[in-house]
NUVEXPA-568565 format. One record per residue (C-alpha): residue number from 0; residue in three letters; y negated, x, z. Coordinates in steps of 0.2 Angstrom, whole numbers, padded with zeros to 4 digits. Each point is the difference from the previous one (the first is absolute). Layout:
% NUVEXPA-568565
    i   aa     c2     c1     c3
  NUM  Ala      Y      X      Z
...
END
This chain:
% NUVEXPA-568565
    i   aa     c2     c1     c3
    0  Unk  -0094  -0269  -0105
    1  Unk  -0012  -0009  -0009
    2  Unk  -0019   0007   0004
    3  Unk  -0019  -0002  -0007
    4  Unk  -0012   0014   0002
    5  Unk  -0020   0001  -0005
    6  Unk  -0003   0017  -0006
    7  Unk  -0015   0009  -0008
    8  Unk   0003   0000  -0020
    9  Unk   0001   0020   0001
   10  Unk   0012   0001   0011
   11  Unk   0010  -0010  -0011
   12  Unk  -0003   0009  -0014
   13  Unk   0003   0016   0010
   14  Unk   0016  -0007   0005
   15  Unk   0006  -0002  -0016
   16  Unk  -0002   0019  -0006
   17  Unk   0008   0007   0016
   18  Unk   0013  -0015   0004
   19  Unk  -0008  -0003   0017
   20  Unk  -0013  -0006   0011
   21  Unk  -0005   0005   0016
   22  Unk  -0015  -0002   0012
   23  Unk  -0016   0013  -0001
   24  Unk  -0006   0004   0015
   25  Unk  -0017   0000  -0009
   26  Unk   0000  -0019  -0004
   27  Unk   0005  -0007   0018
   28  Unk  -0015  -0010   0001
   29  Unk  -0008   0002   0019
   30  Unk   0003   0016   0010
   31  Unk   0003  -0013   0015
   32  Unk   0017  -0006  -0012
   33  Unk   0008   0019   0001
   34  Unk   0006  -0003   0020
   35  Unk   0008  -0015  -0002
   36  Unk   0007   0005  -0018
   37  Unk   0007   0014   0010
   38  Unk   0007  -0010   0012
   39  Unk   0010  -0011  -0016
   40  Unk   0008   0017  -0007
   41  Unk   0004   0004   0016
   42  Unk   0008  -0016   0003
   43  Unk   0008   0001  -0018
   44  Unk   0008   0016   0005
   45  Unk   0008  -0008   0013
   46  Unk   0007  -0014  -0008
   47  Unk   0004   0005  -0020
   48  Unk  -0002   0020   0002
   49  Unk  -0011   0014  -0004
   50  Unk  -0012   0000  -0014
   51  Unk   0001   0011  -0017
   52  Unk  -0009   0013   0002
   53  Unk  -0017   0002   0000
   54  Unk  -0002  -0018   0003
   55  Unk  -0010  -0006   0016
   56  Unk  -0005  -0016  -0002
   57  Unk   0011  -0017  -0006
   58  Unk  -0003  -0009  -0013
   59  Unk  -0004  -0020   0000
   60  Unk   0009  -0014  -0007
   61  Unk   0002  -0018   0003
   62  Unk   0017  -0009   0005
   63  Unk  -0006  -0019   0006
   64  Unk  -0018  -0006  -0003
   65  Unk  -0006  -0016   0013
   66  Unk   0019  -0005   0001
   67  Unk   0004   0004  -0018
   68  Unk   0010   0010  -0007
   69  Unk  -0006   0002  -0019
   70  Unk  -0015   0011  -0008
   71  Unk  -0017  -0002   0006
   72  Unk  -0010  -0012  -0013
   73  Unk  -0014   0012  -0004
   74  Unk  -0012  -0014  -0004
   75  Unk  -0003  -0001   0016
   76  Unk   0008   0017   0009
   77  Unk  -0012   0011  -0016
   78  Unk  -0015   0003   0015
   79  Unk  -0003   0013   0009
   80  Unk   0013   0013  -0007
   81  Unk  -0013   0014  -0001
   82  Unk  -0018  -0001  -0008
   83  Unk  -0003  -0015  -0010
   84  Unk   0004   0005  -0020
   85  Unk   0015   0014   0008
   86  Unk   0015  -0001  -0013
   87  Unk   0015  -0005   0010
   88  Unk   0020  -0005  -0004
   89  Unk   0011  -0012   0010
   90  Unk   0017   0009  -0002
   91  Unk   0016  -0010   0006
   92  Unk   0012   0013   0004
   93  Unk   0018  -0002   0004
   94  Unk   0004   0012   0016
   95  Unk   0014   0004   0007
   96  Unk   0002  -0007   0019
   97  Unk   0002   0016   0009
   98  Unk  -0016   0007  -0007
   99  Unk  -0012  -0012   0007
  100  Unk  -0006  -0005   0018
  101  Unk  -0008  -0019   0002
  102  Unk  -0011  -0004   0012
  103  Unk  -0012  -0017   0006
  104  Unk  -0016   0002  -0012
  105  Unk  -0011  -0008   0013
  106  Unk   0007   0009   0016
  107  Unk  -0003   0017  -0011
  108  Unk  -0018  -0001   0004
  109  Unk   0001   0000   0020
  110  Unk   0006   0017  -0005
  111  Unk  -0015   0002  -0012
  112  Unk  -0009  -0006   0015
  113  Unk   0007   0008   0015
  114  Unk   0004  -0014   0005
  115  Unk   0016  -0006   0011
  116  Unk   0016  -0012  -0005
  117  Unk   0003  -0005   0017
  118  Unk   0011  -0017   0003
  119  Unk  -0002  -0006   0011
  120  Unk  -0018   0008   0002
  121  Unk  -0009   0000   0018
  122  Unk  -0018   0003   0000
  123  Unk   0000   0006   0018
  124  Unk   0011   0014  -0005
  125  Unk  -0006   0018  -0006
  126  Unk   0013   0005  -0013
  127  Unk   0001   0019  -0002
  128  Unk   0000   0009  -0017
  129  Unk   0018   0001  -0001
  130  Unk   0003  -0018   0002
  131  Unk  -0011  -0003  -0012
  132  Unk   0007   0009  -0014
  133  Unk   0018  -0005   0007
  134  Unk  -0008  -0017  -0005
  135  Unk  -0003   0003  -0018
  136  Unk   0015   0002  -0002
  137  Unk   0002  -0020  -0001
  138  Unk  -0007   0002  -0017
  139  Unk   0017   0002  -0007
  140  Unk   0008  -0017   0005
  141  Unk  -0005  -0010  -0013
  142  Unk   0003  -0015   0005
  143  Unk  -0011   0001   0014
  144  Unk   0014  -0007   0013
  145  Unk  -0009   0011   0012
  146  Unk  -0013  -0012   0006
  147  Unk   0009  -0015   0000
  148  Unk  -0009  -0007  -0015
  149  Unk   0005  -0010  -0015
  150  Unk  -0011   0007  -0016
  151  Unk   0001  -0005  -0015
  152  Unk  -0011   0010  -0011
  153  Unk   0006   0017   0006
  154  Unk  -0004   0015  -0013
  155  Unk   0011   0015   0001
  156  Unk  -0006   0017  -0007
  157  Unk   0011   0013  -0005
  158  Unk  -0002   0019   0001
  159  Unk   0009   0014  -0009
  160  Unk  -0001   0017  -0004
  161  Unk  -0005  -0003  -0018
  162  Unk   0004  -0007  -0015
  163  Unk   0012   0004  -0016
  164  Unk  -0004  -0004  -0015
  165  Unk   0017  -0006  -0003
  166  Unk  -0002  -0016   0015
  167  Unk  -0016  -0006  -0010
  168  Unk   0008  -0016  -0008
  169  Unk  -0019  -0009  -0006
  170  Unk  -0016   0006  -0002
  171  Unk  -0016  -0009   0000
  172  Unk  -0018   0005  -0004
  173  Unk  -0016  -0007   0008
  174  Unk  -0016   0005   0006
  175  Unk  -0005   0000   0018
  176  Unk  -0014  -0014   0003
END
């Protein structure tokens, strides 16, 4: 399967000497992002199997952006990729299916948020902790069929444990703006 990830240039350049990339701990930007990313490899290891080990934390890619399936146009997606000036790649890597878990991009960050995916959602209800996080796990219907809706702009992420140097099919340079 056809994905697009943004990573930091010396990951990539990492990558290339050891055959693979994987997520830091170190570089997870917010200390508020480590729960919910938690709660994604626990979901991943439901759903495609256990990590390699010493791995924590999935990695991120893209599968559809606003509806699209094709690479992000870094004219306009090149902000806000880490500090203005960072060295970064656009790799489009070619993954096999059963390594990678897709999920709702938007709906990703009531789980950033704490929020609740509850459809039909009643206001006058108090919904326990359980059902919440029961909830979140609408994330991973793409399509969003959930709420009745028809969109047309959905973007779908992708999650995986990390990524081999032999999927990496195009690499692109750029600088974060």
């Amino acid at each position: 399967m056809i994905l697009w990830t943004i990573q930091n240039k010396l990951a990539y350049e990492s990558m290339k000497e050891t055959g693979v990339l994987r997520v830091d701990e170190n570089y997870i930007l917010d200390d508020l992002f480590k729960e919910p990313y938690l709660w994604m490899a626990s979901q991943m290891k439901k759903r495609i199997g256990n990590p390699p080990e010493g791995v924590i934390f999935p990695v991120w890619a893209w599968y559809r952006w606003e509806g699209n399936r094709k690479r992000l146009d870094m004219r306009f997606h090149g902000c806000n990729w880490g500090e203005k000036g960072t060295p970064l790649v656009l790799l489009t890597i070619d993954v096999p299916e059963q390594s990678i878990l897709l999920s709702d991009f938007d709906y990703w960050h009531c789980v950033l948020n704490d929020g609740e995916i509850i459809f039909p959602y009643n206001e006058s209800v108090v919904y326990s902790e359980e059902e919440k996080q029961k909830s979140w796990e609408n994330i991973f219907d793409i399509e969003c069929s959930f709420d009745g809706e028809s969109h047309k702009f959905l973007t779908t992420q992708a999650t995986l444990w990390e990524i081999k140097s032999e999927w990496v099919k195009k690499v692109e340079y750029f600088i974060s703006r």
